[in-house]
N, C-alpha and C positions, 0 to 999 in steps of 0.2 A: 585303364590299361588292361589289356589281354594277359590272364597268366595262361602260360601254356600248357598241354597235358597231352602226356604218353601214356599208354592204354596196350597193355598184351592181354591180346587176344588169345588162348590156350588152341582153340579150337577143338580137335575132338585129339585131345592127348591129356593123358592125366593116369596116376594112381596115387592113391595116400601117401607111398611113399614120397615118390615125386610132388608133391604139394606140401608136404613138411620138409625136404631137405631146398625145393628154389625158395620158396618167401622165406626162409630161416637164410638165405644167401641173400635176397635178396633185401632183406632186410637190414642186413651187415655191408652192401654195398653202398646202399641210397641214403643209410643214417646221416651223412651229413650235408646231404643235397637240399639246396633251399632254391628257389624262381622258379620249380616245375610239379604242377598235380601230375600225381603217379595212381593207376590203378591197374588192377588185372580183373580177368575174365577169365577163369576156369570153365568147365563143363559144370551143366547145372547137379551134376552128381558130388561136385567137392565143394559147394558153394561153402556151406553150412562150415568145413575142417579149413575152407581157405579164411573164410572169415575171424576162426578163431588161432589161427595162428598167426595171421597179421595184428589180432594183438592193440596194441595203442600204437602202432607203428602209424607214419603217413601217407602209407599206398592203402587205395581206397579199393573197396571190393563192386566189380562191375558182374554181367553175365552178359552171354551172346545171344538171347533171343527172347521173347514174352509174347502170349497169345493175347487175343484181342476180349478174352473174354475174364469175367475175375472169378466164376467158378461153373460148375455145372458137370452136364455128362460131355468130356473134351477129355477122352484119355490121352494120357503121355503126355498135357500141355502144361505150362509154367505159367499162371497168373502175374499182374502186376503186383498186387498186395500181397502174394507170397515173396516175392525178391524182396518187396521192402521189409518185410516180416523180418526176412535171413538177416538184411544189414547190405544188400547191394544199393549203391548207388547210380554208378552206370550203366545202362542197357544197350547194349547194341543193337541196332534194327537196320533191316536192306541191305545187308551184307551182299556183296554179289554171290556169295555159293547160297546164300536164303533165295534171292530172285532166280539164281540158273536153274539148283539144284530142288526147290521144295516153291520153283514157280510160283512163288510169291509176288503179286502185282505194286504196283504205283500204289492202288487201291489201299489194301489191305496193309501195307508201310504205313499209309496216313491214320489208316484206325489203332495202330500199335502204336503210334506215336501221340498218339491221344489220349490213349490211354495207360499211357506212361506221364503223359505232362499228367492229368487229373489225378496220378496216384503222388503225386512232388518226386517221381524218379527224372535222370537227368537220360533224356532221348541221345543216340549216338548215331547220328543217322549217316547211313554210308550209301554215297551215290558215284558213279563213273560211269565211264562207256566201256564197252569190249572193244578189243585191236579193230574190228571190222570197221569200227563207225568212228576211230578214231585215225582212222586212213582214210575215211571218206567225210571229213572234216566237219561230222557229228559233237564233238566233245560239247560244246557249250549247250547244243542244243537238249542232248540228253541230259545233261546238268538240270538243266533248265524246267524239262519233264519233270524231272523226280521231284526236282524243290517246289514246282507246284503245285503237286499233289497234296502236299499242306499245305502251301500259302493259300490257296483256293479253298480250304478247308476251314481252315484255321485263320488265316489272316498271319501277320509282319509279326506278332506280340508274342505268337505262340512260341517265337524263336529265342525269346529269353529264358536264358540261363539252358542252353541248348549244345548239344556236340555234334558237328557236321564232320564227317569224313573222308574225304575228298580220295577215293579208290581206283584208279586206273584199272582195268582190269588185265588190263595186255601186261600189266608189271608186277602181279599178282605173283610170288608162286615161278615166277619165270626168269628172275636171276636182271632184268631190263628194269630200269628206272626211266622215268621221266625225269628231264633235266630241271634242276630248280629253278631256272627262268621258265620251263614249260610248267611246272607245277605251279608256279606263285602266277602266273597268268591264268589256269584254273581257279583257283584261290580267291583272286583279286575279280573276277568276273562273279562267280560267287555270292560275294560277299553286295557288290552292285547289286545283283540282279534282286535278289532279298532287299535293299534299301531301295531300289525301284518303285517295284510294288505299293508304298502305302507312303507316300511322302512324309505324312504325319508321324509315322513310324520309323524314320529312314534310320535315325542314331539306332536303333535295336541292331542293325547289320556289323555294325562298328566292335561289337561285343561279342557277336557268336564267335564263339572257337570252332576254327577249320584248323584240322588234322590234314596229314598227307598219310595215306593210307596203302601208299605202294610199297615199292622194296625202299625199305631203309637202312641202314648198315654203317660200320665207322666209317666209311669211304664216303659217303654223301650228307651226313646226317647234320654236319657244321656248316655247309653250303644250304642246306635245304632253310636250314629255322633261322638263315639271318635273312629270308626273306619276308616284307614286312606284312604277308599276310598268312604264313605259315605258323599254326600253332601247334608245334606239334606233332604227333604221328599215333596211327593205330598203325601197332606193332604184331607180325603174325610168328613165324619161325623164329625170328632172333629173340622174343620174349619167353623163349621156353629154357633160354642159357641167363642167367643172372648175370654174368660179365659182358656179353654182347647187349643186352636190353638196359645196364645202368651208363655204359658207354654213350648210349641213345639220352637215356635221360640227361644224362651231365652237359650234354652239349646243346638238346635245348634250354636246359639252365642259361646256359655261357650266352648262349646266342641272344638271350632276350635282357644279360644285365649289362652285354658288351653296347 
């Protein structure tokens, strides 16, 4: 059985203070939360103060990006074997503001994600379409691009013990949700299309955790996760408030012991 996991994404917001006063909140909200993996992703500059003030708590420490390379002349880049150093477990890769914004291809997703599995970090891999291609009834097939780029790499196996993030991008940021019959048909196409691929492999699909990566919120968040292929959510603006982001948690709790 799938346990589920919510993941805030910080993005680029942060200062010490704010990183000592949410996890100390956030701390005190999730204490008694059991059926749901919880982590955050600070900016890689509080990696080190988020780590240590989570503490022996059960919210795991992730970050939002990792270069393809594990040392050398690559100024301003974050290794794999430095996040594991820190104590991160999560990495998130493909983000769409990584593909829009810092043009990041199909390509180079697959090599960061390889070298995240070879370091035992857990890949977060985030795939969608933009509104354009999801008006001109693109979604499966750009899905489909992106998980290729490692199944073709990698092969069905690579995807154990793996975070898929299933990212709409038109719901990004923009107040618009996909409906959870629209989401859990993402999802559920997904999860095929990986068990496709390598028949001998097929049960590994069974097991990846897919995230819903759009807008989540009280208003959706009990609809979304009693869908039976939704695990979860990468969380972006609501995880910088501790009472809007354990709202999220508790209800994919509910939804997966209901």
């Amino acid at each position: 059985m799938r346990h589920p996991l919510v993941m805030g994404n910080w993005k680029l917001n942060g200062s010490k203070h704010m990183v000592n006063k949410l996890i100390a909140a956030l701390r005190n909200e999730l204490s008694s939360v059991v059926g749901c993996d919880v982590a955050i992703a600070p900016p890689v500059a509080y990696l080190d103060l988020a780590k240590h003030h989570l503490g022996d708590s059960r919210i795991d420490l992730g970050a939002q990006n990792v270069d393809t390379h594990l040392s050398g002349t690559f100024t301003g880049e974050v290794s794999a074997e430095m996040l594991k150093d820190i104590g991160a477990k999560y990495i998130i890769i493909g983000h769409s503001e990584r593909r829009i914004y810092h043009k990041e291809s199909d390509e180079v997703i697959a090599e960061k994600f390889a070298v995240l599995k070879e370091a035992g970090l857990i890949p977060v891999l985030c795939i969608g379409e933009s509104e354009t291609e999801n008006e001109a009834g693109q979604t499966e097939a750009v899905c489909a691009r992106q998980i290729d780029a490692i199944l073709n790499n990698l092969g069905t196996k690579a995807f154990e013990n793996t975070v898929i993030a299933y990212e709409p991008i038109w719901a990004i940021g923009t107040g618009k949700s996909a409906t959870p019959a629209q989401a859990q048909a993402v999802h559920e196409f997904i999860r095929g299309h990986i068990a496709k691929h390598n028949a001998a492999d097929a049960g590994i699909a069974a097991q990846v955790i897919i995230q819903y990566g759009g807008s989540v919120n009280a208003n959706n968040a009990a609809e979304l996760f009693t869908q039976p292929d939704i695990d979860g959510a990468l969380v972006g603006s609501a995880s910088l408030k501790a009472d809007a982001f354990a709202v999220i948690v508790k209800a994919a709790a509910q939804a997966k012991q209901d």
